[in-house]
C-alpha positions in Angstrom: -34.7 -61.0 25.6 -37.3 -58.7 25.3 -39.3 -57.6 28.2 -43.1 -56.7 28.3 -45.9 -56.0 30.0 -49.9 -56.0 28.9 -50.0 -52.7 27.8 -46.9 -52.8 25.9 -47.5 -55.9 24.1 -47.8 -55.0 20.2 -51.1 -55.6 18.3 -49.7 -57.1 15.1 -52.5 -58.7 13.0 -54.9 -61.2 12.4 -57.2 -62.1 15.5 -56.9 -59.5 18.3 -57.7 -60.6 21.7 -59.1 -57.5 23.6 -59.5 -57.0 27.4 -62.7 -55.6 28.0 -61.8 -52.2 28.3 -59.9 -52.5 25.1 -56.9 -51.6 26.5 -55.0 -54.6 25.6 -55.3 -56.0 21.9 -52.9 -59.5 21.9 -52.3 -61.0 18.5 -53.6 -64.6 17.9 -52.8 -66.5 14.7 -54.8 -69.1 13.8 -51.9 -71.5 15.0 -51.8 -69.3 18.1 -55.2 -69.6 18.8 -55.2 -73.2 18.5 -52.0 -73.9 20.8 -53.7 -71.3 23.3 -56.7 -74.2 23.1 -54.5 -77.1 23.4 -52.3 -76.1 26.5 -55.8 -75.6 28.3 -56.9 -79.1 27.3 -53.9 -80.2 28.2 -53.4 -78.5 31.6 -57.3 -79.4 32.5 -56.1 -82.8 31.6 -53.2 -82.8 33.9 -55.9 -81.9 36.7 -57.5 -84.6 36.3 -60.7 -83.6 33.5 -61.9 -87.1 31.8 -64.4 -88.2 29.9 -66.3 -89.0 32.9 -66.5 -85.7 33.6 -69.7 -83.3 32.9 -68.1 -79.9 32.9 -70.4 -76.1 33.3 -68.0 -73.3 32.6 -69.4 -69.7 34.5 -67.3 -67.9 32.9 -67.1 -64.5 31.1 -66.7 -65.1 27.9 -64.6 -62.1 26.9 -61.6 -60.5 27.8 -59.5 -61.7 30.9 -61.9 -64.7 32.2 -62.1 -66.3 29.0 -64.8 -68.4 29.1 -65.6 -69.6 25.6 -61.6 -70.4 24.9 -61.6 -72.6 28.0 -65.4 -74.0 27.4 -63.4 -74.8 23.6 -60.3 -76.5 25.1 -62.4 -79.0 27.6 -65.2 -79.5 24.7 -63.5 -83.1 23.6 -62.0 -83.8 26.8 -64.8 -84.1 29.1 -67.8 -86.3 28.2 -70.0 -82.9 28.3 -69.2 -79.2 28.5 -71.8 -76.1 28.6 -70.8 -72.6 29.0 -73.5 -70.6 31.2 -71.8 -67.5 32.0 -71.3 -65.8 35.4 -74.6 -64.0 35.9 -77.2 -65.2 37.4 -77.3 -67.7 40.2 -80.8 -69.4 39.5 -79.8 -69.8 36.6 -76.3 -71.7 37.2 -78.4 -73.8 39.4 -80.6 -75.1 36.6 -77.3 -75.7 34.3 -76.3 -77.6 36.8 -78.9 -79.5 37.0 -80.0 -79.6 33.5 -76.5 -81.0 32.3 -76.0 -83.2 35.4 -72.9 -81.7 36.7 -69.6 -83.3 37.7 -67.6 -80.2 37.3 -67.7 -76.4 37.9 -65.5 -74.2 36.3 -65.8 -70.5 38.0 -63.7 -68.0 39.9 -63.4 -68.6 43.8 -65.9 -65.5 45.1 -68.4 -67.1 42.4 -68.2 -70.6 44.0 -68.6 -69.2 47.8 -71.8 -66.7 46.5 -73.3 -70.0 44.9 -73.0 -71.2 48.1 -74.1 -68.9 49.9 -77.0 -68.4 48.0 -77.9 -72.3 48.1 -78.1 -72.4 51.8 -80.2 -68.9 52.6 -82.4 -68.8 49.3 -82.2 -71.5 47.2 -82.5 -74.3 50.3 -80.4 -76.7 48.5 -77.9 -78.4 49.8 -74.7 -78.1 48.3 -74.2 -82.0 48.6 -77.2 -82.9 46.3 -75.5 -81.3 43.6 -73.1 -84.4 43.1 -70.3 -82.0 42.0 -66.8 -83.9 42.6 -64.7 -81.0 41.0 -64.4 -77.5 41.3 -61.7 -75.5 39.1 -61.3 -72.2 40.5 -60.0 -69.5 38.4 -58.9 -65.9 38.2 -58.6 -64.2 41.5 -56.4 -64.8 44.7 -58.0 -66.9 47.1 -57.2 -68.5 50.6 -56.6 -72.0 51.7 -59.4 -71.2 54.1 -62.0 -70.7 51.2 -61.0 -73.6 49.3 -61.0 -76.2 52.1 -64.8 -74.8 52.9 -65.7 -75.0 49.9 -63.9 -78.7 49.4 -65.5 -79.3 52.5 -69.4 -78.0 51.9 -69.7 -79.3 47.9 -68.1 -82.9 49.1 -65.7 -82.1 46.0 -62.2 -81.8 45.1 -60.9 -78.1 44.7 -58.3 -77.3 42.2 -56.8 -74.0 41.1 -56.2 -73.4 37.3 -53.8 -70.9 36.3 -55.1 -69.1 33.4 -53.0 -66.0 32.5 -54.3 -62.6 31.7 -52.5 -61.9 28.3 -53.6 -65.1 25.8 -56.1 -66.5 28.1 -54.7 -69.7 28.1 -54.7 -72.6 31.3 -51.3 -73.2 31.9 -50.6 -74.3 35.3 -52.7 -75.7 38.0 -52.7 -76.8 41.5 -54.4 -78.4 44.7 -56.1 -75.7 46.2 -56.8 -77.2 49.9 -53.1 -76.5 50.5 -51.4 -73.3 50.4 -48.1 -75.6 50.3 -48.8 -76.8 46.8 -47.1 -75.0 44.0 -48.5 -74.4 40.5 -47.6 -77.3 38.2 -47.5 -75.5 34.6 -48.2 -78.1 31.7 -45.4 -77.9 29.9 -41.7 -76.9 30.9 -40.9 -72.8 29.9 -44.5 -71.0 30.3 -43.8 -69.7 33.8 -40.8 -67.8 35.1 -40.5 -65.4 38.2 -39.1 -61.8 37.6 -37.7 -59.2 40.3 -40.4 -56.7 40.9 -38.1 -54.0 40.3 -35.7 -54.9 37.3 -36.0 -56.6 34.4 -34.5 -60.3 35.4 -35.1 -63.8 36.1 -35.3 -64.5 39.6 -34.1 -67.6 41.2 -35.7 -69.0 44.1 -35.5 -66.8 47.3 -37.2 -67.4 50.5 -38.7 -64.1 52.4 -38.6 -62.7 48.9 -41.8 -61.3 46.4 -42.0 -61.8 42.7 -43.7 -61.5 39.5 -44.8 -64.0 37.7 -43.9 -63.6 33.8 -44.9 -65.3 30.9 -42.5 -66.8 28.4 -45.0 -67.7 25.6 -42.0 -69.5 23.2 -45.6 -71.3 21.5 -46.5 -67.7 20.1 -45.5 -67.4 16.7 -44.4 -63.2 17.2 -44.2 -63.3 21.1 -42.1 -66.4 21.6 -38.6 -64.6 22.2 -40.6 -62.2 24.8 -41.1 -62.5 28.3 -43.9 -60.5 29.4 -45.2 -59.2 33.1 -48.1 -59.9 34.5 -48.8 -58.1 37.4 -49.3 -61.2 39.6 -47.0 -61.6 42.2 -46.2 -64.5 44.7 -44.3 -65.1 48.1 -41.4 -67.1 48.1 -40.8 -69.3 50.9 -37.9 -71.2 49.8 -39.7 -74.0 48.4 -39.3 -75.7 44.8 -41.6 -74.4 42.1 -43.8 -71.5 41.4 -46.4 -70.3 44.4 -49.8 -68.9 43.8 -50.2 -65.7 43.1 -51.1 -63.7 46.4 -50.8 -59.8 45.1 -50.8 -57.7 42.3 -48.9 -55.0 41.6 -48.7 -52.2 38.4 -51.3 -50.3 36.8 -54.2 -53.0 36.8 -56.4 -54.3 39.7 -58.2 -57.7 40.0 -61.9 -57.0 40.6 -64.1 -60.0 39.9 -62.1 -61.9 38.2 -61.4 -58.6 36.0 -58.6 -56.5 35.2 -59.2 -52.9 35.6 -56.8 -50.5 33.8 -55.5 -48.0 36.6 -54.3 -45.4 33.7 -57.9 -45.4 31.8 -59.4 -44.8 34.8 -57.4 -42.2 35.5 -57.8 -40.7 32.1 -61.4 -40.7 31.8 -62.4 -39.2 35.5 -59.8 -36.8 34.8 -62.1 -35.1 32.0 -64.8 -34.6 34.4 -64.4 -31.0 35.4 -65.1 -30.3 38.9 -63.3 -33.6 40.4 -60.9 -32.6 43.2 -60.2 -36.2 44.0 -61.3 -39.2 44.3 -60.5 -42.5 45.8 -61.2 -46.5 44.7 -62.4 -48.7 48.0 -62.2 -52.3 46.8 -63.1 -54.8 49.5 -64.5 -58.7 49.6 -66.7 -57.9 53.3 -68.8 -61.0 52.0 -68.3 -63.2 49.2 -68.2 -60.6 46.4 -65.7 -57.8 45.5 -67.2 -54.7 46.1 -65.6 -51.9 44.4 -66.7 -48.1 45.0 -65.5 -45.1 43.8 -65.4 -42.1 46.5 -65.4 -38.6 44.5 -64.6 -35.2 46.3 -66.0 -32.2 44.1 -64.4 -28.9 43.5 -67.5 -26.8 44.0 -71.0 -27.3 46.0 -73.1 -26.8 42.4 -71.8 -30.5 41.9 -72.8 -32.0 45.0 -75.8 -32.8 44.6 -76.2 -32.2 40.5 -77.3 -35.5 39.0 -75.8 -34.9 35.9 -72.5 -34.7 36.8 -73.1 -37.6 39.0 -74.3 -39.4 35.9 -70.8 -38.3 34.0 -69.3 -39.8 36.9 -71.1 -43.4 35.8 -70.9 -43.0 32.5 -67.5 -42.8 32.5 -67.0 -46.1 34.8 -68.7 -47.6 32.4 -67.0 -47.4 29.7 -63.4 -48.6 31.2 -64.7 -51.9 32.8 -67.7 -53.6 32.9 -67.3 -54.2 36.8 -70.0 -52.5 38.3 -68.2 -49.6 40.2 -70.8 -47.9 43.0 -70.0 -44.0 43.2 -70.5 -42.4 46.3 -70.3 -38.5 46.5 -68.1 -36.9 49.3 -70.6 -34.4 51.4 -67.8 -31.9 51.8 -66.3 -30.1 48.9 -62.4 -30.5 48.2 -61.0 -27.2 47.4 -57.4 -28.6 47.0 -56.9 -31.4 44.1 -55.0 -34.5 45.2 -54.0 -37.6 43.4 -56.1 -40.7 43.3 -55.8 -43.3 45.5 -56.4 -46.7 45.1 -57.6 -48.2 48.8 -57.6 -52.2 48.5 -58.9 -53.8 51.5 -58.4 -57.0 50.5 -54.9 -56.8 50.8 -54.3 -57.3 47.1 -52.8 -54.6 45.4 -49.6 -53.4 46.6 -49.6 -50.5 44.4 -48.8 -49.0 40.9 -44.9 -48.6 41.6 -42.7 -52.3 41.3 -39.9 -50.0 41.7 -41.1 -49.2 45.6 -41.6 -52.6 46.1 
């Protein structure tokens, strides 16, 4: 058996499916591509998706959120589907509207900043809508959101399981109850690993895990069994929990993976950094992620230049918008980065010290 994680996952050929920073390229045959399309239609279709059912997908449409594969797996299913994107709240509003609604597809902070927004600006109330589904999708979330959600929309809340390396739906799950395990669509897609070696793990209560992917529908990938840095708390229970953590060299940030190693590779070009530090926190409904930078010399402090270089450069690893604040005092000792989660997410780069 061969183990793997994202960033050791070979390119091969063909169709390459990229994570937005490009630091993942996953090969997708055309057979590939349409089995990755027809385990979402058939895990939406396990959830309970119909014909009945008026679908908007706000969604990215590239890389890890992938929108336009899951808009293509429900287009057939449900009587209507529109992709609108995630941007723009006015305007998901007037998709709703405009294709008359019965499901929302979009990740949980999305859902509780719609609402949000519907109550203090938009003064609609979340009830008029007529949604009877949401299908929340890629971040951790908390019972607590979904039943206020479930509770504020008059809808049914559902977590789908779509998996960072092929973008595919594989599992999903009742959302209002922390209790209820994932229910993957077929038998062999999801498997739990020990966070430190590279093995199966059977169920073991008071225990963390990894969830892994054992793709045997890829054509090249099949025999593999690859990490994905989502990890779940084992009570004892049958069947595969939630993902509650993450863990390795990529962050969730709005529903987006950020590569830990190309960030680290492209401040540390930046001459003049002493050290700097990544604040991620959810104080409202909305990861906000900022980067705290200590300069090496007092020039820099206030030089907006090198501030700039400092943008720039987050830029080009995610398209997360990453605010940069710059440390008043200067650093005159280097010190390694340091990623600061509040959320509670991301228990670090190391599974060994796990």
């Amino acid at each position: 058996m061969t183990w793997l994680s994202r960033d050791t996952v070979p390119a091969g050929t063909g169709f390459l499916r990229l994570s937005p920073a490009a630091d993942v390229a996953v090969p997708l045959s055309p057979a590939d591509l349409a089995a990755t399309v027809e385990l979402s239609r058939e895990t939406f279709a396990a959830a309970g998706i119909t014909a009945e059912d008026r679908v908007v997908v706000a969604l990215n449409s590239d890389g890890d959120l992938a929108g336009g594969l899951l808009t293509e797996a429900l287009t057939g299913l449900a009587g209507a589907t529109a992709s609108v994107g995630p941007r723009g709240r006015m305007r998901l509003l007037a998709a709703l509207e405009a294709v008359g609604a019965t499901t929302l597809v979009i990740t949980p902070t999305g859902a509780a900043d719609l609402l949000a927004r519907l109550h203090m600006e938009f003064l609609v109330d979340p009830l008029d809508l007529g949604l009877r589904t949401l299908v929340l999708v890629g971040e951790i979330t908390d019972q607590r959101t979904c039943r206020h959600l479930a509770a504020e929309f008059g809808a049914r809340v559902i977590g789908v399981y779509v998996d960072p390396v092929f973008g595919a739906a594989l599992a999903w799950r009742d959302a209002t109850d922390e209790r209820n395990p994932l229910v993957p669509v077929r038998d062999g897609l999801l498997a739990l690993a020990e966070l430190s070696e590279d093995a199966v793990l059977a169920a073991a209560p008071g225990k963390s895990a990894e969830l892994v992917l054992t793709p045997g529908w890829h054509s090249t990938l099949g025999g593999a069994t690859i990490r994905t840095g989502e990890v779940v708390d084992l009570d004892g229970s049958s069947g595969i929990p939630a993902p509650t953590h993450t863990v390795g060299d990529h962050v969730l940030i709005r529903g987006r993976w950020l590569s830990l190693p190309r960030l680290r590779a492209v401040l540390s070009k930046i001459d003049g950094i002493a050290r700097w530090t990544l604040e991620i926190r959810r104080d409202g409904t909305l990861d906000i992620a900022t980067l705290k930078v200590a300069f090496a010399r007092p020039s820099l402090l206030k030089n907006p230049m090198w501030h700039g270089r400092v943008r720039q450069a987050l830029a080009a690893v995610t398209p997360v918008t990453i605010q940069v604040e710059v440390l008043p005092e200067v650093s005159e000792t280097s010190a390694p980065p340091v990623i600061d989660d509040r959320r509670g997410h991301h228990l670090g780069s190391d599974r060994h010290g796990r």
